[in-house]
C-alpha positions as CSV (number, residue, x, y, z in Angstrom):
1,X,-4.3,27.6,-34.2
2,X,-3.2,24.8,-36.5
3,X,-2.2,21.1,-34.9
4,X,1.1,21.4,-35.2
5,X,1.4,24.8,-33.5
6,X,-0.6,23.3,-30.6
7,X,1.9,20.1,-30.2
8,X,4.8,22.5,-30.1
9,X,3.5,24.7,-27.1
10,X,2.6,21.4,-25.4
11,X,6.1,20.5,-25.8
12,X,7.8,23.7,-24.7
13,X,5.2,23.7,-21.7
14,X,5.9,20.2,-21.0
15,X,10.4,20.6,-21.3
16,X,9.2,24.0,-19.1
17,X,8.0,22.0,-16.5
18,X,10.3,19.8,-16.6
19,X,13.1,21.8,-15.7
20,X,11.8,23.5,-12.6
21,X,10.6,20.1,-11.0
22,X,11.1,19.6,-7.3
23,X,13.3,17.2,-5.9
24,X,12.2,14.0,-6.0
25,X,9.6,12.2,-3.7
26,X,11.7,9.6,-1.4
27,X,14.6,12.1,-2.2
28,X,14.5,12.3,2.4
29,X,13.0,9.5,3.9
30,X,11.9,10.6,7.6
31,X,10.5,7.5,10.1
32,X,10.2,8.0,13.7
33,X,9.5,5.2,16.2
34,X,8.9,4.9,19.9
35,X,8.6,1.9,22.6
36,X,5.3,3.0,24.0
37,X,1.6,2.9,22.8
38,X,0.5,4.5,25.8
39,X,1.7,8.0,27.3
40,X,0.9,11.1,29.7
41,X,2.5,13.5,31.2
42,X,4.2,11.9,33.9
43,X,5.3,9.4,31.6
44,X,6.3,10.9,28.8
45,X,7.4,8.6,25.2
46,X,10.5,9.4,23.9
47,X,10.6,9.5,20.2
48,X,13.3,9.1,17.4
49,X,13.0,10.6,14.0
50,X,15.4,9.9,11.5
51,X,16.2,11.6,8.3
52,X,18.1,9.7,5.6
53,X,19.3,11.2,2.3
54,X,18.8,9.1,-0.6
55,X,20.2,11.3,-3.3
56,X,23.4,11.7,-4.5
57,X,23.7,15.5,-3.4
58,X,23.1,17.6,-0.6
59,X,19.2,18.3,0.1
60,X,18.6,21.4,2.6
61,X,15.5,22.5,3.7
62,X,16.4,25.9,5.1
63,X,18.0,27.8,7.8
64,X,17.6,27.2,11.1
65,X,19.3,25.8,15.0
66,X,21.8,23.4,14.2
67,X,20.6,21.5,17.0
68,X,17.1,21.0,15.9
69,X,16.6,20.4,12.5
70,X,13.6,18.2,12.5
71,X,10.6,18.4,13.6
72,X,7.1,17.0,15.1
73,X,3.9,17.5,15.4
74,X,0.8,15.9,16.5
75,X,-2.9,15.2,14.1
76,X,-5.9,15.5,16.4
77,X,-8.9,13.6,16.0
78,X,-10.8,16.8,15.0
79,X,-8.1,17.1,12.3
80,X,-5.8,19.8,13.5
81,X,-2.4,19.9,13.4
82,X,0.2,21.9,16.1
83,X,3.5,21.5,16.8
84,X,4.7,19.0,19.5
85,X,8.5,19.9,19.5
86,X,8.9,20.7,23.2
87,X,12.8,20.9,23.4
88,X,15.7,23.1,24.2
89,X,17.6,24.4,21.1
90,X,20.8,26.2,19.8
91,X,20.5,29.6,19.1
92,X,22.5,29.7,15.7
93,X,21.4,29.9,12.6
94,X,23.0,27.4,10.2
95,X,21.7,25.6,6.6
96,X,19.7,22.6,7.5
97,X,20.1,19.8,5.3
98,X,21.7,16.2,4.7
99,X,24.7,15.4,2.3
100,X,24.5,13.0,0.3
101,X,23.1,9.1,1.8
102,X,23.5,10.9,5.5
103,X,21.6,9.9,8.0
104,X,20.4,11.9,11.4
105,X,18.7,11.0,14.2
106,X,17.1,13.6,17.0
107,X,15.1,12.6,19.7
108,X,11.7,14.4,21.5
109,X,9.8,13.5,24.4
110,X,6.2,13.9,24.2
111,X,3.7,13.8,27.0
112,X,0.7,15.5,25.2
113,X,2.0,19.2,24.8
114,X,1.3,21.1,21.9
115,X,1.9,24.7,20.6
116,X,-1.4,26.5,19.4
117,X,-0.8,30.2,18.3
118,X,2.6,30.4,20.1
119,X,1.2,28.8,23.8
120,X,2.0,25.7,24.7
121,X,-1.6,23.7,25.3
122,X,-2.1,20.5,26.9
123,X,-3.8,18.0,24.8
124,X,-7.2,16.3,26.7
125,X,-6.8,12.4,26.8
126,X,-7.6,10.8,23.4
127,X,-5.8,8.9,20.3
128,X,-3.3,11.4,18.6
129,X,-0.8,10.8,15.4
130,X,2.3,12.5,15.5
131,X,4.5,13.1,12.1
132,X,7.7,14.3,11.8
133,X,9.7,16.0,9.1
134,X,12.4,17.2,7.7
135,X,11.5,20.4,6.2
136,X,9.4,20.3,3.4
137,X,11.6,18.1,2.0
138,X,10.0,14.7,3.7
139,X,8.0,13.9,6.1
140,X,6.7,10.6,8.3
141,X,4.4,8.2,8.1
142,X,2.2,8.6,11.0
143,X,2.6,7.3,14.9
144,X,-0.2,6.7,16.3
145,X,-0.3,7.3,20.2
146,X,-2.6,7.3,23.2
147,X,-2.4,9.8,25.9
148,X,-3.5,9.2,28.9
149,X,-4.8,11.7,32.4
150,X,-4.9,10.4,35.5
């Protein structure tokens, strides 16, 4: 294959690539924040994660409750990941998403629950990180927390 054939396949492949790239990195910015360092389950932290848009368009990241659209989860030590979203939801199915610079804000409590294979687990006393996100479209930088048992 001559040279020249070879820099015009890189430059299809490249405009190919190109045109199916995903949204942007930093397109949803998700934080979430908390007053306490220290929690268990009688005394529970109550979380905030916030989703902002920074795009000019509307960014979804599927269909789900209209009530719940984010989500959280917590890192053990050991590396494993389960979801920590403990909470009461609508049961209608809308298109989660942002328009364009919107911001939203849902709250969780989190005492050291987790959900492994569908059943809710109770985590044993240790240092966890939770994350939130928004979809696949953005998620958190870690929280780091410790649970306590008396």
């Amino acid at each position: 294959m001559s040279l020249g054939a070879r820099a015009c396949i890189a430059a299809f492949l490249s405009l190919a690539a190109c045109s199916v790239a995903p949204i942007d990195e930093g397109t949803i910015v998700v934080t979430l924040s908390t007053s306490e360092a220290i929690v268990s389950p009688q005394a529970p932290a109550t979380i905030s994660v916030t989703a902002r848009n920074q795009s000019q368009e509307r960014v979804t990241w599927g269909r789900g409750s209209s009530s719940c659209q984010l989500t959280l989860a917590v890192l053990t030590p050991a590396g494993q990941r389960y979801a920590a979203d403990v909470r009461a939801c609508t049961e209608d199915l809308v298109e989660q998403g942002l328009d364009a610079g919107a911001t939203r804000t849902e709250t969780f409590e989190w005492g050291g629950e987790a959900y492994q294979g569908g059943e809710m687990i109770f985590l044993a006393a240790d240092s966890y990180r939770l994350i939130a996100n928004a979809g696949q479209k953005g998620e958190s930088q870690g929280l780091d927390l410790q649970l306590v048992r008396p």
